[in-house]
C-alpha positions as CSV (number, residue, x, y, z in Angstrom):
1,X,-30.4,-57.4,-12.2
2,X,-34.1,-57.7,-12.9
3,X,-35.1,-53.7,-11.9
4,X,-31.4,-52.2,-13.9
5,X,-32.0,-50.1,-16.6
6,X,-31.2,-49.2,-20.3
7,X,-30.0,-46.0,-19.2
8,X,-25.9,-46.3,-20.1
9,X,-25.2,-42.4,-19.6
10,X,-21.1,-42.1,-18.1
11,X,-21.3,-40.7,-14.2
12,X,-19.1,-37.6,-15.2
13,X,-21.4,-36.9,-18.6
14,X,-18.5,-37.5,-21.3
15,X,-17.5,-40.0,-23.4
16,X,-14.1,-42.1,-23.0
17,X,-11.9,-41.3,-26.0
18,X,-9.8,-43.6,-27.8
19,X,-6.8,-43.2,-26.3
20,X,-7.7,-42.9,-22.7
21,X,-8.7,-46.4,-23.9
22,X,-5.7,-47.6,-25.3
23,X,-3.2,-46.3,-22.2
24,X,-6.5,-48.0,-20.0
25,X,-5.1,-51.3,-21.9
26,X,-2.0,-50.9,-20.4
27,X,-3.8,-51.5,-16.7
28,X,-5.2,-55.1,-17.8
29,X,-3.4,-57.9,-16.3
30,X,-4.9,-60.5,-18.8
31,X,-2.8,-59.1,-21.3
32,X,0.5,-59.4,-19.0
33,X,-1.0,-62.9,-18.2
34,X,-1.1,-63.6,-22.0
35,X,2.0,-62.2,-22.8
36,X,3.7,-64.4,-19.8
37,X,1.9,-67.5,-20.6
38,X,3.1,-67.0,-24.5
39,X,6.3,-66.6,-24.2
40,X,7.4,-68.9,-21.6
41,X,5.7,-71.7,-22.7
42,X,5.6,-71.6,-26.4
43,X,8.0,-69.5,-27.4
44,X,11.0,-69.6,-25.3
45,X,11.3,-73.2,-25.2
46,X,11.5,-73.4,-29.4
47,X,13.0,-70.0,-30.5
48,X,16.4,-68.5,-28.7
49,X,17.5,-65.7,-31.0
50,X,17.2,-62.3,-31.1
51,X,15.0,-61.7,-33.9
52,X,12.2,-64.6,-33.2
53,X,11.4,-63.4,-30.4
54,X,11.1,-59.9,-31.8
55,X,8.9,-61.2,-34.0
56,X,7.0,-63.3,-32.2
57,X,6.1,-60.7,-29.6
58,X,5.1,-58.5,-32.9
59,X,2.8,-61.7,-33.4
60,X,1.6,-61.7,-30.2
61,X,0.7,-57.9,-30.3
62,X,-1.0,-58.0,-33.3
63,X,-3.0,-60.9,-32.1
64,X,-3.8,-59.1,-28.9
65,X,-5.1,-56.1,-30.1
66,X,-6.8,-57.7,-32.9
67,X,-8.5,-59.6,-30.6
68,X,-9.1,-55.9,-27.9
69,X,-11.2,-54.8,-31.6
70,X,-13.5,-57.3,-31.8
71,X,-14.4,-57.3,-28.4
72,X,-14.9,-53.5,-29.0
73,X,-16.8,-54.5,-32.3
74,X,-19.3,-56.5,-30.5
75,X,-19.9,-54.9,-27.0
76,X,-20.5,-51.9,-29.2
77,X,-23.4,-54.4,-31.6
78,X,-24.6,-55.8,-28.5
79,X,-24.5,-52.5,-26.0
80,X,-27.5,-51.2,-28.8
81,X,-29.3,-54.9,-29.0
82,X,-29.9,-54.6,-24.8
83,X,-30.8,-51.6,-24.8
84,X,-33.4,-51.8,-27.4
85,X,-34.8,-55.2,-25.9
86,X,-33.7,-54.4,-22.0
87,X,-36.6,-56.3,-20.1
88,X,-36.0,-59.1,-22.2
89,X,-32.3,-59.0,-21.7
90,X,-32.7,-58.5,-18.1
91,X,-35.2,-61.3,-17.2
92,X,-32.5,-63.7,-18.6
93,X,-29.9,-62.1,-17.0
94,X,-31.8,-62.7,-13.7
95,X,-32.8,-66.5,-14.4
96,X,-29.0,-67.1,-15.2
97,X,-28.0,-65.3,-12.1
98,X,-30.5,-67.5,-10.2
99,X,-29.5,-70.5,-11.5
């Protein structure tokens, strides 16, 4: 951690577009975990028809990918923050490893 470097170049030399992002969203399991988790233990329980639980997976959608942006929004804010203070960033990264 302590000698890793600023340098955040991709192996193959291109960027990831956005949609080799979005179908790359469809490989996480924390979403199916969320999803799971939702519905059988909130929404299930309460709501039987047709149409709430249309809706409510709408909901959860919305909330997931809401949620997907501004964890986009900041790893991009923070991606430029470490690399413009990386020693910094990597001597705390070390001491929390360490500890």
């Amino acid at each position: 951690m302590w000698r890793s470097s600023a340098d955040v170049e991709a192996d193959s030399g291109k960027e990831a577009s956005f949609l080799f992002g979005m179908i790359l969203q469809f490989a996480n399991p924390k979403i199916y975990i969320y999803a799971i988790t939702a519905m059988t233990l909130y929404i299930l329980p309460v709501y039987r028809s047709t149409g709430a639980v249309i809706g409510f997976t709408v909901l959860l959608a919305l909330i997931g990918a809401s949620g997907s942006f501004v964890w986009a929004l900041f790893g991009s804010v923070f991606c430029k923050f470490f690399s413009r203070h990386t020693k910094a960033v990597n001597l705390v990264m070390a001491l929390l490893l360490v500890y």
